[in-house]
N, C-alpha and C positions, 0 to 999 in steps of 0.2 A: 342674614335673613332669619325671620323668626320662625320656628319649626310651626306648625300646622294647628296643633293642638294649643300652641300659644296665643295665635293670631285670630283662629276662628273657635273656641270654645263653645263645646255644645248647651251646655249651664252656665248661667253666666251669672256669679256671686251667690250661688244656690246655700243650701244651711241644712246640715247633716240630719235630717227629722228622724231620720231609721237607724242612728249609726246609735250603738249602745256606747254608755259610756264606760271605759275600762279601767279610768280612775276615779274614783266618783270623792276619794280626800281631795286632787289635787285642784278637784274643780269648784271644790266648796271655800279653796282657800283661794279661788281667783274672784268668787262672789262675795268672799266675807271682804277683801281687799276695796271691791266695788261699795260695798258698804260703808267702811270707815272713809274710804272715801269721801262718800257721801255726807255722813255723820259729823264726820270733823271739816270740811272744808266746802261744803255745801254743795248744792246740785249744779252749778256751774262751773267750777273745778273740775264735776265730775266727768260731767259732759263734756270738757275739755282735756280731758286725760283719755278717754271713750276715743273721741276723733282723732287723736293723735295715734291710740293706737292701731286703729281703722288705717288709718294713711301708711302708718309702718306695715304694716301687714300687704296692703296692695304693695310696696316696694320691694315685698320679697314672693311676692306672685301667692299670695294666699287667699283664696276666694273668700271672700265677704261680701256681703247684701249691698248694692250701691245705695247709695242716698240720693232721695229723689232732688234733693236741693239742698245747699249750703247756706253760711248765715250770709245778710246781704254786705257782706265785704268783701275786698280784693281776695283773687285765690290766692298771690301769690303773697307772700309777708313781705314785712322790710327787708327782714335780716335775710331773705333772700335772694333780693332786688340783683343781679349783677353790674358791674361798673357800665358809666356809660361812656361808652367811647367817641361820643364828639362833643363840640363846642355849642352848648347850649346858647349862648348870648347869640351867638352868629345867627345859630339857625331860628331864635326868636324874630330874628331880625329879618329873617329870610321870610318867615311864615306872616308877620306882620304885610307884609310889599305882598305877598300873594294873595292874601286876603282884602287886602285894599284893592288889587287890580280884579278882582275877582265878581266882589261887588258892583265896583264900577263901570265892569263891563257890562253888565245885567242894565244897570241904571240906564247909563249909555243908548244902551236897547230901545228906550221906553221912550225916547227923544220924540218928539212932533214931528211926524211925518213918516215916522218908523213904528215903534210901537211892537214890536216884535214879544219880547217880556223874557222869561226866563225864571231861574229859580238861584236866590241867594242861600235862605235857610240853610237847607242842606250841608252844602260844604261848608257852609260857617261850624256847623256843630261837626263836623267830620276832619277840618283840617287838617290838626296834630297828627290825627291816623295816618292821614296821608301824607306829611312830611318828614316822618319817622320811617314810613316805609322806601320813600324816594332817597334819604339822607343813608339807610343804613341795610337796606334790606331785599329790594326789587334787583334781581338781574335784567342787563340788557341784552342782544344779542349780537353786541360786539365780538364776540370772544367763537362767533360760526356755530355756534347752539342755538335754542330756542329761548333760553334764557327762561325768564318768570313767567308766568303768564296772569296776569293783573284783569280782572273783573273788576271795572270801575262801578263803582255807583250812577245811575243814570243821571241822577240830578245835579248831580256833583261838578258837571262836567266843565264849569267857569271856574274852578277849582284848578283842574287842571290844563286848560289853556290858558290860565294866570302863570302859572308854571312857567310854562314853555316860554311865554313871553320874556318872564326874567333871562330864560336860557337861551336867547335869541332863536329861537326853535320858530315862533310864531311873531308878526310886527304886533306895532299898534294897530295898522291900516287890517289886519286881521282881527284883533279885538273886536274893532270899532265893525267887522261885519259880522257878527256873530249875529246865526239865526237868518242870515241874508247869504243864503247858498248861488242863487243864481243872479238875484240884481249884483252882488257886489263880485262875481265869482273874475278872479282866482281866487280870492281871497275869503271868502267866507269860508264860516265858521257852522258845523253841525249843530244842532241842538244838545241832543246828545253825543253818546258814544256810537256813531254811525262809522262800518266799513267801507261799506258801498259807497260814501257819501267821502271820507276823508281815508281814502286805501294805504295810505301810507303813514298815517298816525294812529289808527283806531285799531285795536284787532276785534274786539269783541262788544258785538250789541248788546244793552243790558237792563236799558229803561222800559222794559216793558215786565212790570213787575213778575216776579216767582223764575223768570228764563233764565237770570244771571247764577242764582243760587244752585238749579238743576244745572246749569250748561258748567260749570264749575269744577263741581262733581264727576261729571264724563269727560272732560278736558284733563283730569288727572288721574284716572281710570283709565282713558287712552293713551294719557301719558306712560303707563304703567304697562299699556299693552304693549306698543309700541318699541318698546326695551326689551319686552322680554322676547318678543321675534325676532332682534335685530336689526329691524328697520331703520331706527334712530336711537341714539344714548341720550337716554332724557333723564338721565341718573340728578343732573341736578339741580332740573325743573322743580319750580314749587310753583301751587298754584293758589292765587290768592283772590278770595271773594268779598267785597266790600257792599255790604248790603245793609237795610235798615230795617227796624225792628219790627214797623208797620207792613214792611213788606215779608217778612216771615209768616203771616198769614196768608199766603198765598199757597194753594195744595203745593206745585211746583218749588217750594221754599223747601220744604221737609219732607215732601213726599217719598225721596230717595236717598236720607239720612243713611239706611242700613247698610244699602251696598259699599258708600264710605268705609264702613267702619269692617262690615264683613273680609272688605278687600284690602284691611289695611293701607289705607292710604293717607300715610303721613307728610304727605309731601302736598297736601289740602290744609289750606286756614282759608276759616270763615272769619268776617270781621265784621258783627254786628254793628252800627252806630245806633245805640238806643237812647235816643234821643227820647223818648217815650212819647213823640208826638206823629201822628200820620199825618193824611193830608187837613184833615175838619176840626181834631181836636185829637185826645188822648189816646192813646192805643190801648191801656189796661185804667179807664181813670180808676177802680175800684179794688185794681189788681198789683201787680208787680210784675211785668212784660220778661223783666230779667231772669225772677226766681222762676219763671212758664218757663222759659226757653231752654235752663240750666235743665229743669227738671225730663223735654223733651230730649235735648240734645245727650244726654249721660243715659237716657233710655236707650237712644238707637247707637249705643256705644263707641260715641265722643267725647275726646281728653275736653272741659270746658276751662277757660279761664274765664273769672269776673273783673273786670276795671272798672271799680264804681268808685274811688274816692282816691284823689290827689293827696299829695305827697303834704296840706296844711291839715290833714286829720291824723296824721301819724301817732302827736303826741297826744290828740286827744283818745285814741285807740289802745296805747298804750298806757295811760293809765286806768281803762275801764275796768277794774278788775272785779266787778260783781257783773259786769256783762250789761248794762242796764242800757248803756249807747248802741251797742248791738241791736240790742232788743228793741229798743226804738226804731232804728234801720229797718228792721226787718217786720214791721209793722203799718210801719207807714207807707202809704198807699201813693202810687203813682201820682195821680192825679195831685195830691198834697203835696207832692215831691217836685212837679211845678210852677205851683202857687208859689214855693218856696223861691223858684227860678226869679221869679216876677215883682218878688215883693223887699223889701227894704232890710236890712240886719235885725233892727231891732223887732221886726215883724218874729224873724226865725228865730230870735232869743226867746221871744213870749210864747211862742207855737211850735216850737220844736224842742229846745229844753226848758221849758219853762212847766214844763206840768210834773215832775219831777226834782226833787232838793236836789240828789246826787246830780245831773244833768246841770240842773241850774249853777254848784258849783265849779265843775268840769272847764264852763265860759269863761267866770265872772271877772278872768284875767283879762278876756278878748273886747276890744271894743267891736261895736256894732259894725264898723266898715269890716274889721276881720272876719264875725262871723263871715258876712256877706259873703265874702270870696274865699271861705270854705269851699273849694270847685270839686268838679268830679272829674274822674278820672282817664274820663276819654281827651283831655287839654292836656295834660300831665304829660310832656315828653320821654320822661325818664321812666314811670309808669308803665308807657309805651312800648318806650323799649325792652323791659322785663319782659314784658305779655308776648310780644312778637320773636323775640329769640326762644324763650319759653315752646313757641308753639313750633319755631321749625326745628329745632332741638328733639321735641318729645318723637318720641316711636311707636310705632302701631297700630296709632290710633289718630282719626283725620282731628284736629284742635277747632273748636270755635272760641274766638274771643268775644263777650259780649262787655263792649264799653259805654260806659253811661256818661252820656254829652246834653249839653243847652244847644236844642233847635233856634239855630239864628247869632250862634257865641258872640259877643264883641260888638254887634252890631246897636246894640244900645237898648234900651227900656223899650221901645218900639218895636221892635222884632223878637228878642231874647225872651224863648217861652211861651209865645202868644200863640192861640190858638189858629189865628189865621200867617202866622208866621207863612207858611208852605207859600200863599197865595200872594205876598207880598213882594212886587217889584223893583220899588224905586226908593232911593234915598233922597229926601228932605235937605234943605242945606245945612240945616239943624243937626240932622242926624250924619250928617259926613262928617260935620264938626267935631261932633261927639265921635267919633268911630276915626275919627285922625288923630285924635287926642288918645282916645283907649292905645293904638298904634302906633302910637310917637315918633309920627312922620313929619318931615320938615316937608309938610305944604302949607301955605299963607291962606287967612281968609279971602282974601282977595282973590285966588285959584277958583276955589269954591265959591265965590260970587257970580263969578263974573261966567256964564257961559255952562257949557259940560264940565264936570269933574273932572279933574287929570288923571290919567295914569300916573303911576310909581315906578321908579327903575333907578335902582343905588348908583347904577354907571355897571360897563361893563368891567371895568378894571377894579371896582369896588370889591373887601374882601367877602360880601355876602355870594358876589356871582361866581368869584374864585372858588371858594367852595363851595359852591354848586357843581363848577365844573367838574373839580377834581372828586364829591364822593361819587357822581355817575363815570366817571372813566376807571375809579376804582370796581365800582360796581357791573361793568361792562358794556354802558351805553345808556343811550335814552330810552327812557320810558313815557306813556305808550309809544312804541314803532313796530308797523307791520311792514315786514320785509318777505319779499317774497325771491329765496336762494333756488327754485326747484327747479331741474331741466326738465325739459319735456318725456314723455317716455316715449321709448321706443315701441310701438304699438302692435300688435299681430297682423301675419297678413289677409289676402282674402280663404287662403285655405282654413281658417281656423272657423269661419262661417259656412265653412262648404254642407257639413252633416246638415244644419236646419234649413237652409235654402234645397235640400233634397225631398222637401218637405217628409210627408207621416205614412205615405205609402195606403197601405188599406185599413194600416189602424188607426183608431180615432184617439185625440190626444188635444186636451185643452191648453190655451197659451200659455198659461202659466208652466206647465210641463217642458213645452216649446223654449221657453225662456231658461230653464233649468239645467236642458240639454245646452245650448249655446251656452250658459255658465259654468258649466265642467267644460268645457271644450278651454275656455278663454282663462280657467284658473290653472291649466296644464300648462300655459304658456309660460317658457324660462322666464323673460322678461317683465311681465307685468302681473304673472299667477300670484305671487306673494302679497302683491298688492290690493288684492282684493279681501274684501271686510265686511262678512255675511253676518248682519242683522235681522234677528224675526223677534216680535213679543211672542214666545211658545209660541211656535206654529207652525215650525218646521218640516213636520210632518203632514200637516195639512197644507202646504204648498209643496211636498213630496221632494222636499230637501232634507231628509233623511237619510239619504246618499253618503248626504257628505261627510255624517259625522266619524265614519271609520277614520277617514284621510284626513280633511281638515281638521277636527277635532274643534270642540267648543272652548272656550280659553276660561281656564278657573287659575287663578294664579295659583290657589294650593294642589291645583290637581284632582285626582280621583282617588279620593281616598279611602274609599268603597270597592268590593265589588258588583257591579251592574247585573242587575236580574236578568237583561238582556246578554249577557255577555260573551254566550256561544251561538249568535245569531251572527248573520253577517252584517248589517246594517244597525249593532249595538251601538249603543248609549257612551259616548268617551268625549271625555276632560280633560283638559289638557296644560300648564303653563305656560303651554306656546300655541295654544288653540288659536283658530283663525276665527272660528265661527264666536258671535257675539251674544250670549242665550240671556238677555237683560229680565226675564219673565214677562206677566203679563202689565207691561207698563209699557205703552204708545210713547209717553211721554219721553219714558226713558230710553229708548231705543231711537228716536230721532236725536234726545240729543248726544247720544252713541255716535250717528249720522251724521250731525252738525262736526263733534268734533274730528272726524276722520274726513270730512270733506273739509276741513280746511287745514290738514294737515301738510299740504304744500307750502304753504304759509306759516305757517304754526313752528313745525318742523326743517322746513325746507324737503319734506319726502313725502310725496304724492301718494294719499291712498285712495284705493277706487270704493268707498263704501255701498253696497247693496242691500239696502231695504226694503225687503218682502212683508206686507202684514194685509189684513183684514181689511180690502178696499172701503168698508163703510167709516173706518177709524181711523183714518190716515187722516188726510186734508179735514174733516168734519174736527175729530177729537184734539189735534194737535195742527192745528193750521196757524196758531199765533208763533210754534217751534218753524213750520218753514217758513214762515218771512223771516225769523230770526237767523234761516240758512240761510233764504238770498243774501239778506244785510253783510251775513259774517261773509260773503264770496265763496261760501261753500260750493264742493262740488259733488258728485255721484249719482247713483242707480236710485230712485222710488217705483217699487213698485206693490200697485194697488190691485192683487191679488183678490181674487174670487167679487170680479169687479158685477157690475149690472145689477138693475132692479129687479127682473126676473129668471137672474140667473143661477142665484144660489137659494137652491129649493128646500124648503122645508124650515127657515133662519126666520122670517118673519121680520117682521118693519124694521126693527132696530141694526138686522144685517144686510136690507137690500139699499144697495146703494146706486141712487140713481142721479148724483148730483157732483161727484168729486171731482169730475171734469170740469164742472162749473166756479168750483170752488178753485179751484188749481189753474182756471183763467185768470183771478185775479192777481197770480203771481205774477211780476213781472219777470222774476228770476228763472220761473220754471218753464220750461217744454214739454210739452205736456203729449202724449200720443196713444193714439187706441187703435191698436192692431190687430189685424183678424187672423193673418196668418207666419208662419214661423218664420218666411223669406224676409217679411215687410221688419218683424222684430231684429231678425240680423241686418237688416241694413240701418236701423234707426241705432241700436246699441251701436255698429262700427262708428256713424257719423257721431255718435255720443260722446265716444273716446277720443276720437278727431281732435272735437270744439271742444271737451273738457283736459284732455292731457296731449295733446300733440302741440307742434312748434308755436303756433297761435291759441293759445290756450284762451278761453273764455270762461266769464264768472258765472254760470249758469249750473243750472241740473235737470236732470230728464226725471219724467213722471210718465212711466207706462202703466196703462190698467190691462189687465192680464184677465182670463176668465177661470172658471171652473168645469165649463159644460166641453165635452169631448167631443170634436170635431175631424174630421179630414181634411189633412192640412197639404193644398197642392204644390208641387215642386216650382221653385222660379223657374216663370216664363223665360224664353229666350232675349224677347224683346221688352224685359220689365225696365217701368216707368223708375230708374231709382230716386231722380229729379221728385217726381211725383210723388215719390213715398217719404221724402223727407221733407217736401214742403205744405204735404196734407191730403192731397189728394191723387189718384190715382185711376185708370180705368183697368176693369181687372179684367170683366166678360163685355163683350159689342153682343149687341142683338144680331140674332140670323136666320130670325123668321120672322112673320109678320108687316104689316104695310103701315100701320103708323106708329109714329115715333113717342117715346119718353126717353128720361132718365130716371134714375134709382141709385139715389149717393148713399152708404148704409156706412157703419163703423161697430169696428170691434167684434163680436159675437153676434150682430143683426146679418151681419155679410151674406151668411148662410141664408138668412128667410127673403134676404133680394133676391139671392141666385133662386132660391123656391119662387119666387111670385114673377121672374124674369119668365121659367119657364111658362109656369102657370096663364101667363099674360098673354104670350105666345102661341100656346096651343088651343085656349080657350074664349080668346079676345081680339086677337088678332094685332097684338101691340108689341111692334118692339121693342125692345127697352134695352137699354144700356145700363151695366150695373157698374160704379162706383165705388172705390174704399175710400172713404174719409179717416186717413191714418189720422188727422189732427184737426180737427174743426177750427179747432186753438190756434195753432198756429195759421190758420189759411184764416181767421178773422185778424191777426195781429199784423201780418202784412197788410193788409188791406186797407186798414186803421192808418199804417205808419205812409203807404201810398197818398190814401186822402190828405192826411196832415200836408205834405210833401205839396200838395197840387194846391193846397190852402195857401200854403208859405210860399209859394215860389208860380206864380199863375202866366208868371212871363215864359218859362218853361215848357219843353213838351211834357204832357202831362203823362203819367203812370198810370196806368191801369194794374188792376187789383191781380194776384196768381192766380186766385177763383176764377175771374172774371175769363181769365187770358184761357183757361184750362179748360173751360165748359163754353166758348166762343162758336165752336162747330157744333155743338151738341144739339140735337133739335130739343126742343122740354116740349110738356113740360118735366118739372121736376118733382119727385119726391125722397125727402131723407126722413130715414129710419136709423134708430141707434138705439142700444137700451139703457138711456141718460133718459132725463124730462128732456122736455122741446127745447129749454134756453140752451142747453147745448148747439145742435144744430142749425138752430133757429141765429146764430153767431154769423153766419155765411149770408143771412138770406137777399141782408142790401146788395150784396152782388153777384146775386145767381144772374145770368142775362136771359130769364124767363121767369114764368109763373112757376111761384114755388110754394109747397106746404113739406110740413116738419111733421114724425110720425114721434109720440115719447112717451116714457111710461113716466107720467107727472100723478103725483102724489103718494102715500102712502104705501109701502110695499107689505106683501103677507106671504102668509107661508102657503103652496100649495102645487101644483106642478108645474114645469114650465110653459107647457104649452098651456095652461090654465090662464095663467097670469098675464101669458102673451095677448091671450085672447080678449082678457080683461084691460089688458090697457090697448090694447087694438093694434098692436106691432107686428103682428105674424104676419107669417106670408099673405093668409086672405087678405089682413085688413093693408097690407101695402099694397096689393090686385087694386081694392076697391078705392083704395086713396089715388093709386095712380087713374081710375076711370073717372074718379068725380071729377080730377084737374083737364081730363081733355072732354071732358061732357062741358065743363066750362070753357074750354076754348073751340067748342063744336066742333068736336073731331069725332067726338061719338055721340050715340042718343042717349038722352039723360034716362031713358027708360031704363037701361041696361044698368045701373045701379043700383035699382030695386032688385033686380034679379040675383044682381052677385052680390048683395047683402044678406038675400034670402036662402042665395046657394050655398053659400059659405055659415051659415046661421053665425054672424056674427054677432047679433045680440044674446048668444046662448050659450056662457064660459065654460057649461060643461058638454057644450058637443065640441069641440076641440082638442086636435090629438095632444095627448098627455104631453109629447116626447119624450126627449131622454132623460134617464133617471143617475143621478148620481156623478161621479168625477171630484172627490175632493181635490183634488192639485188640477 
């Protein structure tokens, strides 16, 4: 392993500005040297004797200035190319049949009556990558490891159910349903790369641009962590990302480049396909996509290789010796580089060396069809393979290959290059023709006449499937397969929940605190403490998990290699190579996909970890909500929680941190569970049932989303006779009325609990109304039953029909009703089709600001008064009181007047 100061370098390629020089002859004769150089052998020589010795120099670890970009050729030379160890003709032959079924399953698609569509492009210009990596390079997890871990390209993915097919992995009667998941199901086919949708071939979602590149990144990161606690030997895990160039634009493509390269992690390849087209037209038409990327990726300190030209420009690169073919390369602009795709030989004679004598003679050996198939280097099998051993070979540093391919390869003048390539579905009989022939497949016109195109398949006893077989059983199974080896774990019992079910006594302590306490309780447990994988963007301390870091310790794989300012404190600052805690900084982004990857590490790994995710309720589900559906997908599992939750709860933050919507947002999950707890008992029973459904014998694909608060409460001890039924399917009765002569209810959630139990008494003593107060632990989940009931009574009407949990729970209740929460109303307002009375919703809807809480309460009208007066308008409406008494307790309460309202309480960061 590489010592510390190797791996993470405080200067990186810096240049001695201060250093005197001690021999000022011997340095006059390294510049007179540069000189003659120069003089005699010109500035091209020189500049090649320069880089040569730039590259010797990093070989023996001598800091040197990086170069922002290289010329536009291959990095690596011929003479360095290593042997390639398989049978090129076969696997042409292989990759031809893949490519044809690939296509034609897309076409297929497009039939009358279906229409579904799909994307060819892609893996036409991406193939080779891909068959180079299956043929020589992807582990499976035959061998009881995790094997590789393969981030497919999203679009790609007829690519690799062509594959399969060959491999009898997939039929035809599966081809032929692709994109038809449920008309054709068994047998359909995902669009993309879906877990959730195909659990047993897919591991990793990836078509939704920028996720694959970050989830990548933290997949080998956790690989790395994961090793080093002992959890799992993921020593010879590599992880590979296959992404395109257009989609490197995406924040989440680069955004978390550094940590790569900080954490050393060589056991990461990226595999640009730069095809230099997105989805509308050119990605840099004016630019070079490649030399951007080179220059980005060597910034945030990765090894880069270039694949830009196949194995028929060799000779012409060898003899460039005034550099002037280079120079051309590296000038010529994307979008020209295209055109060149598109256009005929003799086109690229006149407009590419043709403006130059030297150039013009370089050709004038080649006829016009040669130029033409001048290719680049992302088709190059042999190419390929240089670049892909190259990158899992190099150390220290995470490798990106960036290859330059034709968007559409093979598919014929009609696809190959065209700007609308991406959107292009179906093959012409013309165009099969042409693309059977490019592929020198024994299919008839006739085939192609007559009906749907055929599928291809050599036979299975043909020597193309034989070796197929034989490099994956060398390689240690198929690829993709998600297997899932984990046992359940052995889970803690109820003593371990005993401390926070005794609730908080006489001191006041906000949930988040609550939840803190239960998570030290549950990481002291032999069985499943190691298991746990505490994530925060910086903020540890602000949800008063600063506890941890003496014990747990933050995980830096070089350790601490400082002494800490804090360091004779008790609850100091420590680092650790076997850190449990996950300190990603302030990136949301980065920290869920921390999250994603520890929550599928049952899968992944076959060893279960419980990831916990604490951060800044406004920037969870809001800022990173396209990462959790990427969790459901991936079958992730673990802890979210949405720390210093409510709109007016976290005082003095102002709009951008009151968050009064993430409930709403985190309904639309189907994956998540979502729960809003008021007190410490209701959060131990919702985590134990957590752990239940996410790691005991019946384990389920799901994760839990608690919003936690910041304001300090008193938290009562569980009831004798607590509802726990209640508190896991959403709702609960906490206080009965027991005064007063007519009836309400008061459903509240989370942090509002308190201002029910305020307006309960209030009601009572003042009004003469009893009320019954309410915890709505999950509004979420008491709608998603309800929903899945209806359905039920929809589908099935011969049946005795369901009624709702809601419905069955509030049956004796007299209403009317009113809910309070501090979410806007669509929260609440989730439940109201079957409340079994007159119901309104209390919420703090729209913009939040900074000012006290009882301020803001007052201003979105949630407090205690204004739940008094909402509960009297709903029985003045159902005459049970005088409508007069509404004017009075709006006037006694000055509800229109946000600064006569008690302040409350000040402060409680955790």
């Amino acid at each position: 392993m590489p010592s510390g100061s190797d791996r993470n370098p405080i200067i990186i390629g810096g240049l001695p500005s201060q250093v005197p020089d001690f021999d000022p002859e011997e340095t006059q004769e390294w510049l007179d040297s540069l000189d003659a150089a120069i003089d005699e052998r010109g500035r091209e020589r020189a500049r090649y004797l320069m880089l040569r010795l730039i590259e010797r120099a990093r070989e023996k670890r001598v800091a040197v200035p990086e170069m922002r970009s290289s010329d536009y050729v291959n990095t690596i030379p011929t003479r360095a190319e290593p042997f390639f160890p398989g049978n090129e003709e076969i696997e042409r032959r292989i990759l031809n049949a893949t490519r044809w079924n690939a296509a034609v399953m897309v076409s297929r698609a497009q039939r009358p009556g279906i229409g579904v569509g799909g994307h060819i492009a892609t893996f036409a210009s991406s193939a080779s990558l891909y068959d180079v990596g299956f043929n020589h390079f992807f582990r499976g997890k035959d061998e009881g490891d995790g094997g590789d871990q393969v981030f497919f390209q999203g679009h790609a993915s007829p690519g690799i159910y062509a594959r399969a097919y060959l491999l009898d992995r997939l039929s035809e009667r599966n081809l032929d349903a692709f994109r038809q998941e449920r008309s054709r199901a068994p047998y359909g086919l995902s669009s993309y790369p879906h877990p959730r949708l195909m659990p047993d071939f897919w591991e990793f979602p990836t078509v939704s641009m920028g996720l694959g590149p970050i989830g990548a990144i933290f997949q080998a990161r956790m690989n790395r962590y994961m090793h080093a606690r002992g959890i799992a030997d993921t020593s010879r895990s590599h992880v590979w990302a296959f992404l395109g160039d257009g989609e490197m634009d995406e924040p989440e493509s680069l955004g978390q480049l550094t940590i790569a390269a900080r954490e050393g992690l060589d056991n990461l390849t990226f595999v640009v396909n730069c095809n230099l087209q997105r989805l509308d037209g050119p990605v840099r038409g004016n630019g070079k996509v490649i030399q951007e990327l080179e220059s980005v990726f060597r910034g945030a300190g990765w090894n880069v290789i270039k694949l830009i030209w196949d194995r028929t420009w060799d000779p012409l690169l060898a003899q460039d010796r005034d550099g002037i073919l280079v120079n051309k390369m590296n000038t010529t602009p994307d979008g020209q580089f295209q055109t060149y795709a598109t256009e005929s030989g003799g086109y690229i004679r006149n407009h590419f060396f043709g403006d130059d004598q030297r150039l013009r003679a370089m050709v004038e050996h080649l006829t016009d069809d040669q130029i033409l198939h001048l290719g680049r280097g992302g088709h190059d099998h042999r190419k390929i393979y240089a670049a892909f051993k190259a990158a899992v070979e190099h150390r220290d540093q995470p490798t990106v290959i960036l290859a330059k391919t034709v968007k559409g390869w093979t598919l014929g003048p009609n696809f190959e290059g065209r700007n609308a390539t991406h959107q292009m579905k179906k093959l012409t009989v013309a165009d099969l023709k042409g693309f059977r022939d490019r592929l020198h497949l024994p299919i008839s016109d006739q085939e192609l006449e007559s009906g749907l195109p055929p599928y291809y398949h050599p036979g299975r006893d043909s020597e193309e499937i034989q070796y197929m077989h034989d490099r994956r059983k060398g390689l240690g199974g198929y690829v993709p397969t998600r297997v899932v080896r984990a046992e359940p774990l052995a889970l803690p019992d109820d003593k371990t929940y005993a401390t926070v079910k005794k609730g908080s006594g006489q001191q006041s302590i906000a949930t988040t605190m609550a939840f803190v306490r239960l998570l030290k309780d549950l990481m002291r447990d032999k069985e499943i403490g190691k298991r746990f994988v505490l994530i925060a963007p910086d903020e540890y301390r602000t949800f008063g998990m600063d506890s941890f870091f003496p014990s747990a310790k933050i995980y830096n794989p070089l350790g601490q290699q400082y002494e800490s300012v804090d360091r004779d404190l008790l609850l100091a600052y420590k680092e650790s190579p076997t850190g449990q805690m996950l300190h990603d900084g302030i990136s949301e982004a980065g920290c869920t996909a921390s999250l994603i990857a520890a929550g599928s590490a049952y899968a992944t790994h076959g060893e279960p970890l419980i990831p916990v995710y604490v951060f800044y309720s406004m920037f969870g589900f809001q800022r990173t909500g396209d990462q959790f559906w990427q969790m459901a997908d991936q079958l992730a599992r673990g802890f979210v929680l949405g720390a210093t939750a409510g709109r007016t709860t976290l005082t003095g933050e102002g709009l951008q941190h009151a968050d009064g919507h993430s409930q709403l947002l985190a309904s639309t999950n189907p994956g998540c569970v979502a729960y809003d707890p008021a007190y410490g008992y209701e959060i131990a029973h919702i985590v134990q049932d957590g752990l239940r459904r996410m790691y005991g014998p019946d384990s389920e694909n799901v994760f839990y989303y608690l919003t936690v608060y910041n304001e300090p409460i008193q938290h009562p001890a569980e009831p004798a006779d607590v509802d726990v039924d209640g508190i896991l399917k959403g709702i609960h009765r906490i206080a009965a009325g027991t005064s007063g002569t007519v009836p309400a209810q008061i459903i509240a959630s989370g942090v509002a609990v308190p201002w029910a139990l305020d307006a309960q008494r209030t009601l009572a003593e003042e009004w003469n109304v009893r009320a019954d107060v309410w915890s709505a632990t999950s509004f979420n989940e008491l709608r998603r039953e309800a929903v899945e009931a209806e359905r039920h009574n929809l589908l099935h009407p011969e049946e005795e029909q369901r009624v709702p949990y809601v419905t069955r729970k509030l049956s004796t209740a007299e209403g009317p009703f009113v809910a309070v929460s501090d979410w806007m109303r669509s929260v609440p307002d989730q439940i109201s089709r079957w409340v079994p009375g007159t119901y309104q919703s209390l919420g703090a809807d729209g913009f939040g600001f900074a000012d006290t809480r009882g301020a803001a309460r007052r201003f979105f009208h949630i407090d205690a008064p204004s739940i008094v007066v909402a509960v009297l308008t709903e029985l003045a409406r159902e005459g049970k009181v005088d409508r007069s008494v509404l004017k009075q307790a709006v006037d006694r309460y000055q509800l229109l007047d946000v600064a006569a309202a008690d302040p409350g309480t000040a402060g409680g960061d955790a």
